[in-house]
mmCIF file as Biopython writes it, N, C-alpha, C and O atoms, coordinates in Angstrom:
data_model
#
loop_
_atom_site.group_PDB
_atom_site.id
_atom_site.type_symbol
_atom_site.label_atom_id
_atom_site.label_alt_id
_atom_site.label_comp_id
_atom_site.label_asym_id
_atom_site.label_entity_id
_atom_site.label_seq_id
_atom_site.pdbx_PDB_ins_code
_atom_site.Cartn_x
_atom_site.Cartn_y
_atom_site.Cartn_z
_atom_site.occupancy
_atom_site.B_iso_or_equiv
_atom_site.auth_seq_id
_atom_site.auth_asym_id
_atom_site.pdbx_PDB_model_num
ATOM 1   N N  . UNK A ? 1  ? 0.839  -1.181 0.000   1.0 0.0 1  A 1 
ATOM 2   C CA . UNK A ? 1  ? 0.000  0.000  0.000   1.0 0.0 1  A 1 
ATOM 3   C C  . UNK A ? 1  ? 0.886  1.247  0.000   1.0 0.0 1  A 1 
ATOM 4   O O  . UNK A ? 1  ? 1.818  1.405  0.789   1.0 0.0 1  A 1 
ATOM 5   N N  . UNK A ? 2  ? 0.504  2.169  -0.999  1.0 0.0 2  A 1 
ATOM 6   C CA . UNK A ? 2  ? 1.450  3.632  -0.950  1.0 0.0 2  A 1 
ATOM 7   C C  . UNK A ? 2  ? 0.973  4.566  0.322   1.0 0.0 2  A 1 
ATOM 8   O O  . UNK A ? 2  ? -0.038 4.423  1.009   1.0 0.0 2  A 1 
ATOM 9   N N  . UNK A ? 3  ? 1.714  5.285  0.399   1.0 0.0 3  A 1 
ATOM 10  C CA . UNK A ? 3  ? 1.604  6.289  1.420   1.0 0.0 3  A 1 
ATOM 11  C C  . UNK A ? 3  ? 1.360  8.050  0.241   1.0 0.0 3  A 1 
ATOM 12  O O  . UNK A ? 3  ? 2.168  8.906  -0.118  1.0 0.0 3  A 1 
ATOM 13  N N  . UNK A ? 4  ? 0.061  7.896  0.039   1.0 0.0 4  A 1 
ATOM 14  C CA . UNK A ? 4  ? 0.039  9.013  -0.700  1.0 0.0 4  A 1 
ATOM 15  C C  . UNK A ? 4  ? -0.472 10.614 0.258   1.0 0.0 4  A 1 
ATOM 16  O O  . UNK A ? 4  ? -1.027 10.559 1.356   1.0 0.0 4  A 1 
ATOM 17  N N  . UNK A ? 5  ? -0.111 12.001 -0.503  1.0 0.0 5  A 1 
ATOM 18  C CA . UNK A ? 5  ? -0.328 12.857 0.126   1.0 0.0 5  A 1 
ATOM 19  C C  . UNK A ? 5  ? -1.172 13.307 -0.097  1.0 0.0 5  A 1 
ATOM 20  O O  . UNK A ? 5  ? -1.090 13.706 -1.258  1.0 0.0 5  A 1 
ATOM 21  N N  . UNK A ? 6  ? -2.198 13.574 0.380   1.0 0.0 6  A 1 
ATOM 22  C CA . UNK A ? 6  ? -3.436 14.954 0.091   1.0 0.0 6  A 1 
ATOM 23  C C  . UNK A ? 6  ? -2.683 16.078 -0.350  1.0 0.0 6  A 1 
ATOM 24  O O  . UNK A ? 6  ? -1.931 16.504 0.527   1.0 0.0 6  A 1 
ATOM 25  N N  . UNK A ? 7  ? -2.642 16.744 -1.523  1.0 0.0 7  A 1 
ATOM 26  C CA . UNK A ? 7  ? -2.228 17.630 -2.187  1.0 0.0 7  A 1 
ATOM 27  C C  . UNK A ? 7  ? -4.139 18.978 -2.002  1.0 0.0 7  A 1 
ATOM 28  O O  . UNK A ? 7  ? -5.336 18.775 -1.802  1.0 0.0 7  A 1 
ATOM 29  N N  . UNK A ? 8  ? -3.307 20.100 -2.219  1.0 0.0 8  A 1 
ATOM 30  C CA . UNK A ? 8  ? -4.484 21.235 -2.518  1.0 0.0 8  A 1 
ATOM 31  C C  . UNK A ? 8  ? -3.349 22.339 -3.403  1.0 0.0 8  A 1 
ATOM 32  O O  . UNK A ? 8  ? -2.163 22.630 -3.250  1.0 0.0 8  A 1 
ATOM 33  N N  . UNK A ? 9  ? -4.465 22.757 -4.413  1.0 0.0 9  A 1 
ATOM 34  C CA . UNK A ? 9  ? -3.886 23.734 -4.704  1.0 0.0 9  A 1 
ATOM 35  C C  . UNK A ? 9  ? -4.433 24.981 -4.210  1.0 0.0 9  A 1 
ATOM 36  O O  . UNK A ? 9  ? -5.600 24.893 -3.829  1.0 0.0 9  A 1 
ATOM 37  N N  . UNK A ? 10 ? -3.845 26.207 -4.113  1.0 0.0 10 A 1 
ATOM 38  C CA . UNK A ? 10 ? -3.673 27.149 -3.490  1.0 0.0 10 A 1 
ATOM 39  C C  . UNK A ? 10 ? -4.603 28.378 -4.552  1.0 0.0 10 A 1 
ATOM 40  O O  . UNK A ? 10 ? -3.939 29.061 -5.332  1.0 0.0 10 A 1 
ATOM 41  N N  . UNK A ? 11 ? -5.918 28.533 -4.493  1.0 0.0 11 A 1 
ATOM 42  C CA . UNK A ? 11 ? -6.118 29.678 -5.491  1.0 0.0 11 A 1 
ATOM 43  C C  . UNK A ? 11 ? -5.273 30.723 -5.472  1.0 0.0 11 A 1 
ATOM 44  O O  . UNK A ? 11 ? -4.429 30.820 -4.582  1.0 0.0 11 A 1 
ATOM 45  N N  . UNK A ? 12 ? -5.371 31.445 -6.251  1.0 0.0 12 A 1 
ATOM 46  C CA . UNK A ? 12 ? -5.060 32.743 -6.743  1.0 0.0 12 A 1 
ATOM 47  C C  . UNK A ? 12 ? -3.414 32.963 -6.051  1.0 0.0 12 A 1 
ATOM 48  O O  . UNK A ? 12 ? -2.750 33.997 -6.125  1.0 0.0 12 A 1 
ATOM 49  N N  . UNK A ? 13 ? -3.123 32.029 -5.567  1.0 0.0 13 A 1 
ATOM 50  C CA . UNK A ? 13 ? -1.466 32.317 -4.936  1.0 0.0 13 A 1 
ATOM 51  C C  . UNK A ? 13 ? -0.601 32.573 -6.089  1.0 0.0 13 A 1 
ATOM 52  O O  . UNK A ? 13 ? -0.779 32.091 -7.208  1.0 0.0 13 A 1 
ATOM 53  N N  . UNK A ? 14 ? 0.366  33.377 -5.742  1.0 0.0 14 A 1 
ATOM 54  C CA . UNK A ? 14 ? 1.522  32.627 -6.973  1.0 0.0 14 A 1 
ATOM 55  C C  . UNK A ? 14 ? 2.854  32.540 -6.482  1.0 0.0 14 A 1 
ATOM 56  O O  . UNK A ? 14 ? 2.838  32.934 -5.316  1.0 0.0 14 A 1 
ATOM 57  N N  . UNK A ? 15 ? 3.561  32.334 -6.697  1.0 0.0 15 A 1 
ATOM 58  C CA . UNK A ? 15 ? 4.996  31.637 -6.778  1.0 0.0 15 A 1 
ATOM 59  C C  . UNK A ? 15 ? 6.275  32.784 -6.023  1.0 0.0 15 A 1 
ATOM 60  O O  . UNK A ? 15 ? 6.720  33.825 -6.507  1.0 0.0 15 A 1 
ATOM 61  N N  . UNK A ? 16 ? 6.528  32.288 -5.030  1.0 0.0 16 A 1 
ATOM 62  C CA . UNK A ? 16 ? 7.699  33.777 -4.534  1.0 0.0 16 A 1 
ATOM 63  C C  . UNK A ? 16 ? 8.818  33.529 -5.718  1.0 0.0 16 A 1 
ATOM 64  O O  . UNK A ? 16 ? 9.578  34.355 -6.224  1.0 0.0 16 A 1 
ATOM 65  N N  . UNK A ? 17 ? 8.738  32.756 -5.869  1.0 0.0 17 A 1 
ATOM 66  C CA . UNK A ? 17 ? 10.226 32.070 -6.574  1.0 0.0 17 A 1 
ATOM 67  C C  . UNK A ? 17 ? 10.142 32.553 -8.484  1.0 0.0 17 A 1 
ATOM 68  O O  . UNK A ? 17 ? 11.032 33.190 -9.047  1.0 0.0 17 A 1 
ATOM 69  N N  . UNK A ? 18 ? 9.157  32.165 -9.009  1.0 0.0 18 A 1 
ATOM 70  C CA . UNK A ? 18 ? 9.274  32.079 -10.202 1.0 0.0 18 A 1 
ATOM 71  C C  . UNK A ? 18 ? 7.811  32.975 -10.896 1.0 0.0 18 A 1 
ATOM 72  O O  . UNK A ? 18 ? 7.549  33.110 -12.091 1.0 0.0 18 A 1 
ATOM 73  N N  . UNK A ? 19 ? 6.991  33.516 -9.658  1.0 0.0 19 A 1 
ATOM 74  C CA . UNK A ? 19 ? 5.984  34.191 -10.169 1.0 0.0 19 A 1 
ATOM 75  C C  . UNK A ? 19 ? 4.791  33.933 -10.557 1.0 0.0 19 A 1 
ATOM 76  O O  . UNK A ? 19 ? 3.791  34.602 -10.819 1.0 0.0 19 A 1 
ATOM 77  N N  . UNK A ? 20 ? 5.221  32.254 -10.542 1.0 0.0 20 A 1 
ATOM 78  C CA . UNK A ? 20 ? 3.822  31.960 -11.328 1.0 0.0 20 A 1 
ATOM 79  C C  . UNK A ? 20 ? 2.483  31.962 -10.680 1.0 0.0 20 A 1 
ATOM 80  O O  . UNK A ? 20 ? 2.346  31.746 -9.476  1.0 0.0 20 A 1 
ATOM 81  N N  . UNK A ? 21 ? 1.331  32.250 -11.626 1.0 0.0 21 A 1 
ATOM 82  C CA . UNK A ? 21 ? -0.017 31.930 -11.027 1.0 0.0 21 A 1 
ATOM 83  C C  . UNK A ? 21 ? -0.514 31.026 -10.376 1.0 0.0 21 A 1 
ATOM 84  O O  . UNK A ? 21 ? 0.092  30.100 -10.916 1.0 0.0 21 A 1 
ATOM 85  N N  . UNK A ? 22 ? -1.115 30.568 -9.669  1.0 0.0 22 A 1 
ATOM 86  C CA . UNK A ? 22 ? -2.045 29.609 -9.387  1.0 0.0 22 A 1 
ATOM 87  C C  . UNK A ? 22 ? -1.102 28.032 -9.887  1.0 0.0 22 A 1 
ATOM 88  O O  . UNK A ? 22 ? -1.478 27.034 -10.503 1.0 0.0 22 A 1 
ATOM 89  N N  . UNK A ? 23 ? 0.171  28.397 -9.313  1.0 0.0 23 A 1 
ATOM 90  C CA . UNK A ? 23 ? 0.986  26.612 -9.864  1.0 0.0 23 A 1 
ATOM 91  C C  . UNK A ? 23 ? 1.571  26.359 -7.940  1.0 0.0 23 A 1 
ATOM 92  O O  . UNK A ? 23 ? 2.524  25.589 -7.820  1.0 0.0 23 A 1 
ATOM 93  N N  . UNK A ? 24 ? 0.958  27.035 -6.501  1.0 0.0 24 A 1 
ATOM 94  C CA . UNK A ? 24 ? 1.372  26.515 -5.564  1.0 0.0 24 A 1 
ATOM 95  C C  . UNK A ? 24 ? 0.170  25.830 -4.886  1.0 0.0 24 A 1 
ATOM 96  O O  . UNK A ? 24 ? -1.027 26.118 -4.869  1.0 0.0 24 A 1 
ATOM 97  N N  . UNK A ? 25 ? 1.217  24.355 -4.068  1.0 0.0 25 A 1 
ATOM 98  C CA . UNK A ? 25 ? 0.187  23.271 -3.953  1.0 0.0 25 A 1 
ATOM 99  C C  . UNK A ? 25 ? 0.781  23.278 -2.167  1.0 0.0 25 A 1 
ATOM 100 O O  . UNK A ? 25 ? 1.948  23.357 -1.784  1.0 0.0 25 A 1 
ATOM 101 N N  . UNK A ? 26 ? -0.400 23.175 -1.382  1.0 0.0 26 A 1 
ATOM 102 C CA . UNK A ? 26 ? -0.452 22.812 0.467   1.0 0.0 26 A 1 
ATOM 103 C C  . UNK A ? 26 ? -0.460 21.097 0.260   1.0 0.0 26 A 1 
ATOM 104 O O  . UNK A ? 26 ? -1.044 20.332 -0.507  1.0 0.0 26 A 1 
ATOM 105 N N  . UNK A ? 27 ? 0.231  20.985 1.050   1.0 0.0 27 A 1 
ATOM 106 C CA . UNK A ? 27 ? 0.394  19.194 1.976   1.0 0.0 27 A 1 
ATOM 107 C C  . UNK A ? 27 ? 1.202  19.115 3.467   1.0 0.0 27 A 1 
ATOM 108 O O  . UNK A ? 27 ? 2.027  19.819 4.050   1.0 0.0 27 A 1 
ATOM 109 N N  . UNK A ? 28 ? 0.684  18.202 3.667   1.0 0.0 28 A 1 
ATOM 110 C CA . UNK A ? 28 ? 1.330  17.823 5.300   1.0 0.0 28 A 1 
ATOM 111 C C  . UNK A ? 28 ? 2.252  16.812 5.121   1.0 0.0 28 A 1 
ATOM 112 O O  . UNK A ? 28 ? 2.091  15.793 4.450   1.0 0.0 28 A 1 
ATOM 113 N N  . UNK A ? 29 ? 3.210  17.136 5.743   1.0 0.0 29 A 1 
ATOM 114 C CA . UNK A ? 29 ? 4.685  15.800 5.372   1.0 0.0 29 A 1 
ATOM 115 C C  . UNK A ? 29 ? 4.988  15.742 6.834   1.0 0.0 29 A 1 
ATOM 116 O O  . UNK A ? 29 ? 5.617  16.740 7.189   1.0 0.0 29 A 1 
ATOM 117 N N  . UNK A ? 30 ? 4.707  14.768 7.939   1.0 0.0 30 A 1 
ATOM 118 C CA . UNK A ? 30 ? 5.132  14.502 9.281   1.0 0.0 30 A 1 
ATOM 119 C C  . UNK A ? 30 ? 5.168  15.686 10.253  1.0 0.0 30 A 1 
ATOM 120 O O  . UNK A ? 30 ? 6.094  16.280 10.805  1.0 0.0 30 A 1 
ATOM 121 N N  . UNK A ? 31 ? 3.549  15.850 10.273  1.0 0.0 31 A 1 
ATOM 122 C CA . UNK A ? 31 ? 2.395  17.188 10.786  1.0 0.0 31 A 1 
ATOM 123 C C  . UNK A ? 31 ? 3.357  18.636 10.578  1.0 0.0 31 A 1 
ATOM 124 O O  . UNK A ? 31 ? 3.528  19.441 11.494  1.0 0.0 31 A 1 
ATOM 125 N N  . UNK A ? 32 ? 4.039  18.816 8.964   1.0 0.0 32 A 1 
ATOM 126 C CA . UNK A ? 32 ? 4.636  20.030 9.132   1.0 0.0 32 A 1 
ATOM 127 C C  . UNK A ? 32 ? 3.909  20.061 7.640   1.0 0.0 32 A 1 
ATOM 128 O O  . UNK A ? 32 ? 3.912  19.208 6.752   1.0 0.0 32 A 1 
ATOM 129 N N  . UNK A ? 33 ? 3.242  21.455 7.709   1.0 0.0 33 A 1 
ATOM 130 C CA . UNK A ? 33 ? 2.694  22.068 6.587   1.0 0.0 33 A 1 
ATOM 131 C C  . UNK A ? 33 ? 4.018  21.997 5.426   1.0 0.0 33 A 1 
ATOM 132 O O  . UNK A ? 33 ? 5.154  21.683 5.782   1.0 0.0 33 A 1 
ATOM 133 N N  . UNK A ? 34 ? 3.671  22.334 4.023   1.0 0.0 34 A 1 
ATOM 134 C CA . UNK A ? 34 ? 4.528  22.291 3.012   1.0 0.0 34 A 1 
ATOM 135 C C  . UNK A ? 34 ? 3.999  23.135 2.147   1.0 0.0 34 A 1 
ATOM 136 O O  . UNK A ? 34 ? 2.772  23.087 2.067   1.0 0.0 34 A 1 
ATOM 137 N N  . UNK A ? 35 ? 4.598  23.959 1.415   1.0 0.0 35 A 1 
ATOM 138 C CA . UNK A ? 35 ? 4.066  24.616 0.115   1.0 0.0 35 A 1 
ATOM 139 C C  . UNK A ? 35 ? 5.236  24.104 -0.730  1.0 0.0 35 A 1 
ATOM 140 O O  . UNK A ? 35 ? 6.407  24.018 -0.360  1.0 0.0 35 A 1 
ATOM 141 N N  . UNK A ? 36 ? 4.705  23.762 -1.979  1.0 0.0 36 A 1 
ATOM 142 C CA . UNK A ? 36 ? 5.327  23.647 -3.044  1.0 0.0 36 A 1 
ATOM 143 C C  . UNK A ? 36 ? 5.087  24.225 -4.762  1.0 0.0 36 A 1 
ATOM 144 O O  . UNK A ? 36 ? 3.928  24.277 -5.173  1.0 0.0 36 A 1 
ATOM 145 N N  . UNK A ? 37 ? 5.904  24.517 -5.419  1.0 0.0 37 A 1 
ATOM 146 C CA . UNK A ? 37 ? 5.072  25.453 -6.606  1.0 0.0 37 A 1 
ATOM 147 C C  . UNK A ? 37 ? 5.374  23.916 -7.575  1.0 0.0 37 A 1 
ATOM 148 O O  . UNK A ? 37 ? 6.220  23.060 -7.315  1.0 0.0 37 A 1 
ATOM 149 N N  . UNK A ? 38 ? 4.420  23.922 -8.697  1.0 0.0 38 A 1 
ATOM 150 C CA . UNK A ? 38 ? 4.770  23.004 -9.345  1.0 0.0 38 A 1 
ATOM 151 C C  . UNK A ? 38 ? 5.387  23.530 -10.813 1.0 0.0 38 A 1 
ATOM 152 O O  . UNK A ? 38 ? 5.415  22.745 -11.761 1.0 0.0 38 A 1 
ATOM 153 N N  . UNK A ? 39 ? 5.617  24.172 -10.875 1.0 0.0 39 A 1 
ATOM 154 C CA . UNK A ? 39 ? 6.765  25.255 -12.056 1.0 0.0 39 A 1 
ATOM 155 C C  . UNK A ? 39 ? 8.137  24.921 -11.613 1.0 0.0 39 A 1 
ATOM 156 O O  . UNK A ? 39 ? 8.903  24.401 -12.424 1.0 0.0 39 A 1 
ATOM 157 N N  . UNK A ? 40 ? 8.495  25.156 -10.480 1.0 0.0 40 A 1 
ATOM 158 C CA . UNK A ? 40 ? 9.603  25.443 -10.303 1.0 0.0 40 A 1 
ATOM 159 C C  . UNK A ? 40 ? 10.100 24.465 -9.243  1.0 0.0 40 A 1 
ATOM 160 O O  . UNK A ? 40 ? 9.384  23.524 -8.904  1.0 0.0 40 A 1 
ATOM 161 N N  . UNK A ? 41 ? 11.333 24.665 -8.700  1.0 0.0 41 A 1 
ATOM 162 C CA . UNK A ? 41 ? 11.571 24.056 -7.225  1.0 0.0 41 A 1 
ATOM 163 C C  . UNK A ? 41 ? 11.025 24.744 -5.788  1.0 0.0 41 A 1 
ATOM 164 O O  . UNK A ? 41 ? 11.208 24.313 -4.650  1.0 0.0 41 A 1 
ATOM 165 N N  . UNK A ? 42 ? 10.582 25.479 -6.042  1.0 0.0 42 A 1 
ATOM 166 C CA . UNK A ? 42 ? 10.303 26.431 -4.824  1.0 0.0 42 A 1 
ATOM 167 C C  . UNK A ? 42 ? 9.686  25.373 -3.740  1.0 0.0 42 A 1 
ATOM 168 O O  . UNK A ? 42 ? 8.919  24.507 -4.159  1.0 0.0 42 A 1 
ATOM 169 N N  . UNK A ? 43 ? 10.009 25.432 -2.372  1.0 0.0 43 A 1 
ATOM 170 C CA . UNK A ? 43 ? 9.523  24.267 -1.368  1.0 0.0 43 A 1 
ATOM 171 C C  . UNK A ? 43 ? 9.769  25.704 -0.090  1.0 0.0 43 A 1 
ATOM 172 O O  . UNK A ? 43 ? 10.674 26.504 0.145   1.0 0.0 43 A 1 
ATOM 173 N N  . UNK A ? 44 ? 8.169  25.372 0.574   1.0 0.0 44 A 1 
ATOM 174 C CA . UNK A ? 44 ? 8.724  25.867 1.767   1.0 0.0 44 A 1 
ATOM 175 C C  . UNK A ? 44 ? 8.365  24.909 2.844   1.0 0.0 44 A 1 
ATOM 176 O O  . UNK A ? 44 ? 7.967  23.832 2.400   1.0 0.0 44 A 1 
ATOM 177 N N  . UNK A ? 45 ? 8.391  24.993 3.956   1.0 0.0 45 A 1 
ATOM 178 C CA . UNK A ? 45 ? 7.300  24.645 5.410   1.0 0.0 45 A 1 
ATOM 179 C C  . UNK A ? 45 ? 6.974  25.665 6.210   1.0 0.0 45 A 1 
ATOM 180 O O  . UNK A ? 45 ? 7.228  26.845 5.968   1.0 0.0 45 A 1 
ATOM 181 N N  . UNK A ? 46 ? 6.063  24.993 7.761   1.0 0.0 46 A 1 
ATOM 182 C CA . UNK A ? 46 ? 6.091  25.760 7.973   1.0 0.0 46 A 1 
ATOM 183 C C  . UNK A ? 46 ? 5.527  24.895 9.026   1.0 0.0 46 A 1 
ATOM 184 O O  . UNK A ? 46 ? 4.773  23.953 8.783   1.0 0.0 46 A 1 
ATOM 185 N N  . UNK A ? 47 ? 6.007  25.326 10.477  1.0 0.0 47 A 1 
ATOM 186 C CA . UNK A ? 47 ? 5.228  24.114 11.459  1.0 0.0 47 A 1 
ATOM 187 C C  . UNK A ? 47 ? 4.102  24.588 12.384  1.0 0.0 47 A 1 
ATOM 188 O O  . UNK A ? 47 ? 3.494  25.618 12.092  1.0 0.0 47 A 1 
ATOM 189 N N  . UNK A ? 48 ? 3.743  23.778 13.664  1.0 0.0 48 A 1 
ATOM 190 C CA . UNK A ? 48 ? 2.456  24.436 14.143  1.0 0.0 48 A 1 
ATOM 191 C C  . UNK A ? 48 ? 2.667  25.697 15.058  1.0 0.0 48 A 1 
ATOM 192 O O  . UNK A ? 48 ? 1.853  26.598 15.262  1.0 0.0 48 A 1 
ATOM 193 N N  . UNK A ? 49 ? 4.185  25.538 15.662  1.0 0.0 49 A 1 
ATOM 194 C CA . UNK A ? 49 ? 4.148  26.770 16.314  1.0 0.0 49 A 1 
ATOM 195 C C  . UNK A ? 49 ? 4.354  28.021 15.583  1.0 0.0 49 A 1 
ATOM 196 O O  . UNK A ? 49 ? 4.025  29.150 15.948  1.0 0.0 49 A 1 
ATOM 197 N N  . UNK A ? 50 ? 5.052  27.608 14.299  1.0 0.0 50 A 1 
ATOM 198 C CA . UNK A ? 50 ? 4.945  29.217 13.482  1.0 0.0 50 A 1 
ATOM 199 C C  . UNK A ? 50 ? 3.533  29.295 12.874  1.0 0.0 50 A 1 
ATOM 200 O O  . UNK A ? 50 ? 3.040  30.416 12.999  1.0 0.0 50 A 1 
ATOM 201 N N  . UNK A ? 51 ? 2.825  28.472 12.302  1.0 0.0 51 A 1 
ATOM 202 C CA . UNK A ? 51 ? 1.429  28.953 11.633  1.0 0.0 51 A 1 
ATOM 203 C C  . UNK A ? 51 ? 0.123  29.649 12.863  1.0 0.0 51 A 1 
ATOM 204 O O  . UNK A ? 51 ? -0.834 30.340 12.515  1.0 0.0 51 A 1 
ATOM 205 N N  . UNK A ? 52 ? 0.498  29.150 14.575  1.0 0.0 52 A 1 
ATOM 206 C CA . UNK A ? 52 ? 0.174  29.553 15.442  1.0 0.0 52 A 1 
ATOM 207 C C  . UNK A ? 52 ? 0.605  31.196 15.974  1.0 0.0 52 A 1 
ATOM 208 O O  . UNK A ? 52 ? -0.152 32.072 16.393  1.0 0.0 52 A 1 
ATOM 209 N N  . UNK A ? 53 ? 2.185  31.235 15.770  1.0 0.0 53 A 1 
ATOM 210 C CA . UNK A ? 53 ? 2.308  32.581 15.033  1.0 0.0 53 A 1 
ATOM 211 C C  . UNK A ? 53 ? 2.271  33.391 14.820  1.0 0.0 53 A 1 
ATOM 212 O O  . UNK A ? 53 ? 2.427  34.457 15.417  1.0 0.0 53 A 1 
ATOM 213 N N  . UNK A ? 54 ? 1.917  32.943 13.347  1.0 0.0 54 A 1 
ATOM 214 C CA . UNK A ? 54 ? 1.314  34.072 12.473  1.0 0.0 54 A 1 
ATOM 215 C C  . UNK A ? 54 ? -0.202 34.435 12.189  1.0 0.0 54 A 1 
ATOM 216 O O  . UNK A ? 54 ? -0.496 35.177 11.252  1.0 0.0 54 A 1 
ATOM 217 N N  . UNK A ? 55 ? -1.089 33.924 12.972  1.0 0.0 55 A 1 
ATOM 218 C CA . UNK A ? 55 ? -2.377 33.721 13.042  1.0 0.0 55 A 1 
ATOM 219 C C  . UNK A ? 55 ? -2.598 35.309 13.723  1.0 0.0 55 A 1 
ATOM 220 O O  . UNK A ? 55 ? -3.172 36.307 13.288  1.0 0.0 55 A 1 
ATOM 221 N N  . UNK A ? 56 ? -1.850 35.028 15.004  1.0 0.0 56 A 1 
ATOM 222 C CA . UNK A ? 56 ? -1.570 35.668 16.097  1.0 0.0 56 A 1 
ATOM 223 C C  . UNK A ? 56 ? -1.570 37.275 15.577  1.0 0.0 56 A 1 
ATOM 224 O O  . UNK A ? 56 ? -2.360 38.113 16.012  1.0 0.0 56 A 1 
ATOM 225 N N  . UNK A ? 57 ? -0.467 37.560 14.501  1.0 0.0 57 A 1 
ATOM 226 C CA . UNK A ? 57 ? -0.691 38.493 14.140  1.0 0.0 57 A 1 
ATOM 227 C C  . UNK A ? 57 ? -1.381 39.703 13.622  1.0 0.0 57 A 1 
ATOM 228 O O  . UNK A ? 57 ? -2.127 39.149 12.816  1.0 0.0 57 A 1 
ATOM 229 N N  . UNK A ? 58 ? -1.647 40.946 13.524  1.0 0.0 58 A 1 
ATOM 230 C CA . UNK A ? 58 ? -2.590 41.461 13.119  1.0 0.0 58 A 1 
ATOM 231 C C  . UNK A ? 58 ? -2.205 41.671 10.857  1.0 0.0 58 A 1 
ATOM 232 O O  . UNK A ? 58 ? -1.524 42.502 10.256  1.0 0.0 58 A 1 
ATOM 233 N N  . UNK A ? 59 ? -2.785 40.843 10.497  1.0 0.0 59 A 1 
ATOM 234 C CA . UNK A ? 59 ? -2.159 41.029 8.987   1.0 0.0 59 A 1 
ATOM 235 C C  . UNK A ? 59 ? -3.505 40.702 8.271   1.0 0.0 59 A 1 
ATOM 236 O O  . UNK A ? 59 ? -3.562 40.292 7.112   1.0 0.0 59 A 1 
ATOM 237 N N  . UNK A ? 60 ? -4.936 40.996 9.338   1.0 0.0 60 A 1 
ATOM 238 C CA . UNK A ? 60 ? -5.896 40.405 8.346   1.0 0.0 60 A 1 
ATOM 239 C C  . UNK A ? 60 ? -6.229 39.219 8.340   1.0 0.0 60 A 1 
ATOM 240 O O  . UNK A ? 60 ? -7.300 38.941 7.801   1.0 0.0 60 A 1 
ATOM 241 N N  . UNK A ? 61 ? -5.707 38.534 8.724   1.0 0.0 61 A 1 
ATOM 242 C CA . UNK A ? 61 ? -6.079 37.035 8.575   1.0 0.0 61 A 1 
ATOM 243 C C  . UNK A ? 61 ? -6.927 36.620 9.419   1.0 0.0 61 A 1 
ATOM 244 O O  . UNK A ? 61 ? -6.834 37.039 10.573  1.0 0.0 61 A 1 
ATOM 245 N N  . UNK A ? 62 ? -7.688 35.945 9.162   1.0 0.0 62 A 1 
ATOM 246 C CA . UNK A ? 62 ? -9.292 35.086 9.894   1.0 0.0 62 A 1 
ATOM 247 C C  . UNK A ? 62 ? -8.910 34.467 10.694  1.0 0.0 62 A 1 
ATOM 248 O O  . UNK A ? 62 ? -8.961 34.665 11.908  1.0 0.0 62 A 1 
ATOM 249 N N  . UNK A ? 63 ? -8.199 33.104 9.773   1.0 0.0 63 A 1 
ATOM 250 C CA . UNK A ? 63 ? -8.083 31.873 10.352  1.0 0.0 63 A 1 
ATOM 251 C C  . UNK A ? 63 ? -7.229 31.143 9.550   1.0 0.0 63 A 1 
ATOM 252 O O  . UNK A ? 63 ? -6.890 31.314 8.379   1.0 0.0 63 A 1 
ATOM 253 N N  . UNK A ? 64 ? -6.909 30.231 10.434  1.0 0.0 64 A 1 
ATOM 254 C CA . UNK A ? 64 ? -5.917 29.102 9.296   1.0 0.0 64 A 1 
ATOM 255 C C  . UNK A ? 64 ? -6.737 27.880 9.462   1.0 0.0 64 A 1 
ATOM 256 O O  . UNK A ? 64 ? -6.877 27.484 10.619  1.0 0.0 64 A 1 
ATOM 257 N N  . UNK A ? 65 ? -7.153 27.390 8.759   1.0 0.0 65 A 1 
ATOM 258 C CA . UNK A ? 65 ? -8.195 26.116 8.207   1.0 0.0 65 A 1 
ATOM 259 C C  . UNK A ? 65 ? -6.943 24.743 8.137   1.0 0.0 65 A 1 
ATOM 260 O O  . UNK A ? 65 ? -5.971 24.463 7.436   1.0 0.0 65 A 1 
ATOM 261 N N  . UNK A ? 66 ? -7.688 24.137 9.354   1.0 0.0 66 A 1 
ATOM 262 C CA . UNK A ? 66 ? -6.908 22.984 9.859   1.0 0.0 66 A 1 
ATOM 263 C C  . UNK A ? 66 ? -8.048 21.670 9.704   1.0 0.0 66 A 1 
ATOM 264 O O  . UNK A ? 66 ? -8.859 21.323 10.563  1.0 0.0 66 A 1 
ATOM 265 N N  . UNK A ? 67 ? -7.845 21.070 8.360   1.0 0.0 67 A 1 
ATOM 266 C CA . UNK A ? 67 ? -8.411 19.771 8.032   1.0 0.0 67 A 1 
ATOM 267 C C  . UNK A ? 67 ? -8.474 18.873 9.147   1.0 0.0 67 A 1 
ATOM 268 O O  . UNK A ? 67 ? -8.933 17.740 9.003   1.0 0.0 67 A 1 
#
């Protein structure tokens, strides 16, 4: 049996790296968030105490939507 990832893509995001539109994808790799663009190599993470964070902050943000 594979060990596959729940992939999402990211509307309207685009790419720090290469710019592009709507080519970055969210997954969980060993409970650490991941962004990845699929253009380019661009990879980030990002874990629970930083997405806890940045929640925290005042930048507008609602919420972070935890499947």
């Amino acid at each position: 049996m594979t060990n596959r990832k729940k992939k999402r893509f990211i509307a309207g995001a685009t790419c720090p790296n290469c710019k592009s539109f709507d080519s970055l994808m969210l997954f969980i790799e060993n409970n650490v968030e991941q962004i990845a663009c699929i253009k380019c190599d661009y990879n980030e993470s990002q874990t629970d105490r930083d997405a806890a964070k940045a929640s925290k902050n005042d930048t507008g943000v609602i919420g972070l939507f935890k499947p």
